[in-house]
N, CA, C and O of each residue as an XYZ file, in Angstrom:
416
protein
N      30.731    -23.713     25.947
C      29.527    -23.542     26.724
C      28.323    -23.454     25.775
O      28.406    -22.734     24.780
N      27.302    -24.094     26.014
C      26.398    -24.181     25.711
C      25.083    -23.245     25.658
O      24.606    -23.223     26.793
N      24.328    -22.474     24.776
C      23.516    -21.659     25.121
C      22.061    -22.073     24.942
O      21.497    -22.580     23.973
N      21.645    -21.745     26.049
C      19.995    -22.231     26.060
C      19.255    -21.074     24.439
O      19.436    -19.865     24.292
N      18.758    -21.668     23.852
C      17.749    -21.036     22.951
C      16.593    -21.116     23.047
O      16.118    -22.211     22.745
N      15.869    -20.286     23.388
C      14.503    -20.183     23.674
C      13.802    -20.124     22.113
O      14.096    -19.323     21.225
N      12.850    -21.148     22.056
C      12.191    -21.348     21.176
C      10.567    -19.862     21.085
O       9.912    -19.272     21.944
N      10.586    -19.865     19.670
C       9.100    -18.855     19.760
C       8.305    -19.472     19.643
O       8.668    -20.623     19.402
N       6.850    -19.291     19.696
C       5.550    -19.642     19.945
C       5.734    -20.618     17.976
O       5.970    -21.719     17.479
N       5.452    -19.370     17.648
C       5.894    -20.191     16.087
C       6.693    -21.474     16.048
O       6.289    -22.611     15.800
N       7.995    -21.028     16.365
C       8.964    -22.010     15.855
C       8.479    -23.481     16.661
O       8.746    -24.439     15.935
N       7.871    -23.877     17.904
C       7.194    -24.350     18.995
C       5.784    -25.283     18.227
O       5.557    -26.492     18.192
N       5.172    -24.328     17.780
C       4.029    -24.520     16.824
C       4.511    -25.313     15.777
O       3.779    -26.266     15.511
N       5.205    -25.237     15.316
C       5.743    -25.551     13.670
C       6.759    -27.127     14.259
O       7.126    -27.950     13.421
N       7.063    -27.298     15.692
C       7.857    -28.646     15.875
C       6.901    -29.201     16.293
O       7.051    -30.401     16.064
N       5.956    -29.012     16.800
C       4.896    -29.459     18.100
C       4.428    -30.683     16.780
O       4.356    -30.500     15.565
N       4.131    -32.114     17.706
C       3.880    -33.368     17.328
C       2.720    -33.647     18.204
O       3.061    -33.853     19.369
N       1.344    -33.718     17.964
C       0.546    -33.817     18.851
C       0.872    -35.711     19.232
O       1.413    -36.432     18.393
N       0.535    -36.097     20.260
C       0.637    -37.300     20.551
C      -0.888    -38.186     20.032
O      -2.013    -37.918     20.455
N      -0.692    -38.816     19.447
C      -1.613    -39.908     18.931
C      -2.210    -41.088     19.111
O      -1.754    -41.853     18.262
N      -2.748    -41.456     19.572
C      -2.545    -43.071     19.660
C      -3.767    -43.335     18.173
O      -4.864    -42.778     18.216
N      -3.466    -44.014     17.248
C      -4.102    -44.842     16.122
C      -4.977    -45.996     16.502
O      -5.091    -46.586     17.576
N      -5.468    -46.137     15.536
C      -6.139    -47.648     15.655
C      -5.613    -49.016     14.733
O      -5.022    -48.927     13.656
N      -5.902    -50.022     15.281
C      -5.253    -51.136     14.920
C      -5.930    -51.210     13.444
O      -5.184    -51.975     12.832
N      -7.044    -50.770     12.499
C      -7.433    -50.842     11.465
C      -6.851    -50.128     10.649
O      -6.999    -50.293      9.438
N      -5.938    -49.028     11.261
C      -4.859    -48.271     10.393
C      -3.993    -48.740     10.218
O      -3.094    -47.915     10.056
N      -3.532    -50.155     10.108
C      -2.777    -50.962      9.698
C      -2.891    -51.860      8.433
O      -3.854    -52.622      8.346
N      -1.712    -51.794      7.192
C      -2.419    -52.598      6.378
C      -3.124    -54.127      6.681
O      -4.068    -54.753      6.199
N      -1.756    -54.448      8.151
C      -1.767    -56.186      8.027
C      -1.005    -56.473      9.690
O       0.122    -56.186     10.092
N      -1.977    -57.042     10.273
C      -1.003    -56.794     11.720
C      -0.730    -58.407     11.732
O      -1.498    -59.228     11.229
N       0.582    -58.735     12.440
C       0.984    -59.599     12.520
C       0.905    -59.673     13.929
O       0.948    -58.675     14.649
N       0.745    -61.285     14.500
C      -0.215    -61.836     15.816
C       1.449    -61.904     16.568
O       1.768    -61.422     17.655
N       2.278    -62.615     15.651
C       3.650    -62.895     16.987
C       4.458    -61.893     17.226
O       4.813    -61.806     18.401
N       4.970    -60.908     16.314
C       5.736    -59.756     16.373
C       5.355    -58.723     17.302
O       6.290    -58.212     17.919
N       3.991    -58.224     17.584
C       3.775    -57.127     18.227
C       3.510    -57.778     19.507
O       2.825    -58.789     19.665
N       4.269    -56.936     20.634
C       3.552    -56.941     21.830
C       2.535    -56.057     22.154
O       2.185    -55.222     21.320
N       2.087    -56.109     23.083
C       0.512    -55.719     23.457
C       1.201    -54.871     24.879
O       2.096    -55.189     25.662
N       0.391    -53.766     24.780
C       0.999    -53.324     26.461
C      -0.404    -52.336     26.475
O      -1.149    -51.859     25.619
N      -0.299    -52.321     28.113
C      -1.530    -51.789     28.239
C      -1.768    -50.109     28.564
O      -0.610    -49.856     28.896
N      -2.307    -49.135     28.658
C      -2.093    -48.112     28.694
C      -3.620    -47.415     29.669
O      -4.638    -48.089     29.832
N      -3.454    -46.012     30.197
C      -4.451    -45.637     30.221
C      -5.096    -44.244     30.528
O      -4.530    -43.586     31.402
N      -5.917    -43.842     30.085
C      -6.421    -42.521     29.804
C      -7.697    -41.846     30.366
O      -8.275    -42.505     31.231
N      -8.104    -40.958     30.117
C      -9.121    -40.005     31.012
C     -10.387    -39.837     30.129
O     -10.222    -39.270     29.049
N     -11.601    -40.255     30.453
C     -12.475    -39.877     29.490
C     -12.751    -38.245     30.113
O     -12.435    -37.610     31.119
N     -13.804    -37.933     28.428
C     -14.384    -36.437     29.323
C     -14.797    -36.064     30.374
O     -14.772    -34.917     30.821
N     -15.262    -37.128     30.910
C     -16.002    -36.699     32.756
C     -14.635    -36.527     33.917
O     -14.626    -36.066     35.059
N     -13.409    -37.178     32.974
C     -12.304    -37.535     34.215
C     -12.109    -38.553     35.156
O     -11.688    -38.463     36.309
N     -12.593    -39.871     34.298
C     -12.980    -40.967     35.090
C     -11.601    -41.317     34.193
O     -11.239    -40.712     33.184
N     -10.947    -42.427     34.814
C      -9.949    -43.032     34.131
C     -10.132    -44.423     33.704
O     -10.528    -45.299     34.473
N      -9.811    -44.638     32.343
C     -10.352    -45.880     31.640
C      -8.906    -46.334     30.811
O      -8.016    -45.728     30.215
N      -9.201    -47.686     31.122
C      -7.601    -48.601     30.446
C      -7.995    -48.978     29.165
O      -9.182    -49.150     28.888
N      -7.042    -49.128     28.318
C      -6.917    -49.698     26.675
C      -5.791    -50.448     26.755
O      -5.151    -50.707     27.774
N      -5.573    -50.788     25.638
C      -4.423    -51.879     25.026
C      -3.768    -51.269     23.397
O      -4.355    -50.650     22.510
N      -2.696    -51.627     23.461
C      -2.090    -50.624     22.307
C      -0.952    -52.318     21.763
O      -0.584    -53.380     22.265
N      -0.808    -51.410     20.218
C       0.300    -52.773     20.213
C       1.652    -51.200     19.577
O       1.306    -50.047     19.317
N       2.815    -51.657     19.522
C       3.466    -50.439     19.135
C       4.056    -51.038     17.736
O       4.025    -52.241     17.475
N       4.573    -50.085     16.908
C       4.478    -50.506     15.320
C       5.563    -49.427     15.100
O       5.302    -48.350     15.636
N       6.419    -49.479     14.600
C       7.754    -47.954     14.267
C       7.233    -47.336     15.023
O       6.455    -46.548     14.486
N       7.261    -47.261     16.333
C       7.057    -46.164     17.173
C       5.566    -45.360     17.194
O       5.362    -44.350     17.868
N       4.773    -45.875     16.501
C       3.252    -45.449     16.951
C       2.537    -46.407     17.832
O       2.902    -47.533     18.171
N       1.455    -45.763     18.142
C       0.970    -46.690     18.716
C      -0.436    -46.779     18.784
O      -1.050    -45.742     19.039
N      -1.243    -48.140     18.547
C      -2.128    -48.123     17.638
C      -3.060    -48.980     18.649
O      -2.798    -50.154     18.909
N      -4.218    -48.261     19.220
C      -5.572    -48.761     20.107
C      -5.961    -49.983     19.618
O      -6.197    -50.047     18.412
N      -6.107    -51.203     20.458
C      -6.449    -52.539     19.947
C      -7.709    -52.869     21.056
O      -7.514    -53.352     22.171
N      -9.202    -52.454     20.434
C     -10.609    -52.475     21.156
C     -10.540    -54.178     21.509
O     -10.257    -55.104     20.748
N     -10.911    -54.201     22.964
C     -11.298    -55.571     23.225
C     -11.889    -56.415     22.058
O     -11.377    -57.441     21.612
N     -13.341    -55.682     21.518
C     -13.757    -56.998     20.187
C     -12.592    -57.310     18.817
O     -12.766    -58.172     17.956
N     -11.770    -56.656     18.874
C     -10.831    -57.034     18.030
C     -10.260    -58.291     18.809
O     -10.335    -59.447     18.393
N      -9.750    -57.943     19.851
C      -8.929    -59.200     20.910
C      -9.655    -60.743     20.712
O      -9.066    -61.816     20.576
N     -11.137    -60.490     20.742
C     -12.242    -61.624     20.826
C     -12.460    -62.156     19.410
O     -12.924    -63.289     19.286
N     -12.116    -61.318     18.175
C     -12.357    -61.673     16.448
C     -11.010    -62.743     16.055
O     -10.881    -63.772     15.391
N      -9.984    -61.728     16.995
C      -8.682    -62.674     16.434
C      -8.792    -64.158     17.445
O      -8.424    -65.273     17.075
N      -9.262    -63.896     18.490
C      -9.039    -65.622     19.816
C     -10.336    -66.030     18.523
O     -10.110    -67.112     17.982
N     -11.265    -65.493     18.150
C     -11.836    -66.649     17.687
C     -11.420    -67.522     16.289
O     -11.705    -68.708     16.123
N     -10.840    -66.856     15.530
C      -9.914    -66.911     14.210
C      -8.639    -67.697     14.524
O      -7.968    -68.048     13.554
N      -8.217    -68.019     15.751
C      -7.290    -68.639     16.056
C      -7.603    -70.015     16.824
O      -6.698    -70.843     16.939
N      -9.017    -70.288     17.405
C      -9.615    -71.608     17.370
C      -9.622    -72.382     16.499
O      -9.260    -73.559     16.496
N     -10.174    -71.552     15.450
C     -10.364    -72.091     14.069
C      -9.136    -72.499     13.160
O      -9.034    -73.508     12.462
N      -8.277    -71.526     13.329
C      -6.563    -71.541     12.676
C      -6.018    -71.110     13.194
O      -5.915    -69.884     13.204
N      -5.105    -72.223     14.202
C      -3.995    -71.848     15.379
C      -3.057    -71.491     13.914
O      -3.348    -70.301     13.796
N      -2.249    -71.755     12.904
C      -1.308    -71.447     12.468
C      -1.467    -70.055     12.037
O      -0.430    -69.691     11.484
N      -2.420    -69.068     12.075
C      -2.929    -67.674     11.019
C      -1.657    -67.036     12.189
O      -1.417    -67.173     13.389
N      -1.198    -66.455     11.287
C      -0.109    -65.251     11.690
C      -0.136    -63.917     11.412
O       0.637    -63.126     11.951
N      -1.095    -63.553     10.489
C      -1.317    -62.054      9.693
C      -2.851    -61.766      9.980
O      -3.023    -62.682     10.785
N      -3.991    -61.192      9.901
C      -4.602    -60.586     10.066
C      -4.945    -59.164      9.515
O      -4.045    -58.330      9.426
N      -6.410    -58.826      9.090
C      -6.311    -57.969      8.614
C      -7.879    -57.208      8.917
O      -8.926    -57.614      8.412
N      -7.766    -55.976      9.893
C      -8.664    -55.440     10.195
C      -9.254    -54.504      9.680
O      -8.500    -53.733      9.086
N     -10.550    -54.188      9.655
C     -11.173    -53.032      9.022
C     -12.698    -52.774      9.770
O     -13.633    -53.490     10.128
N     -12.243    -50.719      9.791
C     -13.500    -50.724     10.930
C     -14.512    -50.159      9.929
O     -14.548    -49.764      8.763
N     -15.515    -50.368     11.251
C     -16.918    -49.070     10.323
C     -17.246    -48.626     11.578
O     -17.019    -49.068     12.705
N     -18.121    -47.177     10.949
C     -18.985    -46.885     11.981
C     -18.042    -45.717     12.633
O     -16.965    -45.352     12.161
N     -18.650    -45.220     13.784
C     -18.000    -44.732     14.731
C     -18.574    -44.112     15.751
O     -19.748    -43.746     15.690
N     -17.589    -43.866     17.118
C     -18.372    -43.274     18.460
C     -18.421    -44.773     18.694
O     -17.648    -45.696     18.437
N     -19.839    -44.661     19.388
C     -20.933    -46.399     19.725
C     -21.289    -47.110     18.985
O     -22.123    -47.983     19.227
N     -20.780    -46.928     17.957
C     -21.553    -47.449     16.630
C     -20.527    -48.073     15.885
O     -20.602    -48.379     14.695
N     -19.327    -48.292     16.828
C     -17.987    -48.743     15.615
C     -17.893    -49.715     15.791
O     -17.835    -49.935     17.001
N     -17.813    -50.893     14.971
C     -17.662    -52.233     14.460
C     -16.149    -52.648     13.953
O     -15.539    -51.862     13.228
N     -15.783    -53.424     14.201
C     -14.753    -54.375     13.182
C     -14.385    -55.186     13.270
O     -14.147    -55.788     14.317
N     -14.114    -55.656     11.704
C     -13.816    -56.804     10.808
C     -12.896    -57.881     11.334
O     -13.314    -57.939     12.491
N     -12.220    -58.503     11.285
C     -11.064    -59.260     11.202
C     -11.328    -60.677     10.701
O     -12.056    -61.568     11.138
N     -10.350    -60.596      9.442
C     -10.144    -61.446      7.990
C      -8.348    -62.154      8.538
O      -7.352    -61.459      8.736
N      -8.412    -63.211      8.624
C      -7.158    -64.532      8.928
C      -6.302    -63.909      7.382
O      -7.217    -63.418      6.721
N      -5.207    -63.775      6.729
C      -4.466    -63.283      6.107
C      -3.558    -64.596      5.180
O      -3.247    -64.571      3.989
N      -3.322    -65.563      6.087
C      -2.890    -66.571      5.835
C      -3.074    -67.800      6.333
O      -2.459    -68.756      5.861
C-alpha cells in the first residue's frame, strides 16, 4: 500500500517549475521543417483573451510574434530552399523588433 506524502511549503517551493513560454530569439538556430507551430492562448492584464503561436523545442515552448511569421514568408520568396534561420530581438514591451537572417 501506498502512502500519500504530503509535501511542505518548502519542499513544494524548492520542486515548483514556473511555466514559461520563451521566445523564438532564444534559440540559437530554428529550423523551418522540423518544428511544428501550434497555436495557444492567454489572458492579458485586463482579462481579455489573446491567441499566440508557439513552436515546441525539447519540451519548451517558445512564442513565435506574427512579424517573425512575415520575416521568414518573406526570406522564403526570396529562398524557397533556406531551412535554418536565425533570429534576434531588440527592444522590448511595444518597442520590440526582430531580425531574421536565412542560415543557409
Amino acid at each position: 500500500m501506498e502512502e500519500n506524502k504530503i509535501a511542505t511549503l518548502k519542499e513544494e517551493a524548492q520542486a515548483f517549475e514556473p511555466q514559461i513560454t520563451l521566445n523564438i530569439a532564444d534559440l540559437p538556430e530554428v529550423e523551418l521543417e522540423n518544428l511544428q507551430v501550434e497555436a495557444r492562448e492567454g489572458k492579458n492584464q485586463e482579462g481579455e483573451t489573446f491567441s499566440y503561436k508557439v513552436v515546441i523545442k525539447d519540451a519548451k515552448e517558445y512564442r513565435v510574434p506574427n512579424s517573425v511569421l512575415e520575416e521568414i514568408q518573406k526570406i522564403l520568396k526570396l529562398k524557397p530552399a533556406v531551412t535554418k534561420v536565425k533570429v534576434t530581438k531588440s527592444g522590448s514591451g511595444l518597442a520590440t523588433r526582430y531580425k531574421v537572417e536565412a542560415l543557409d
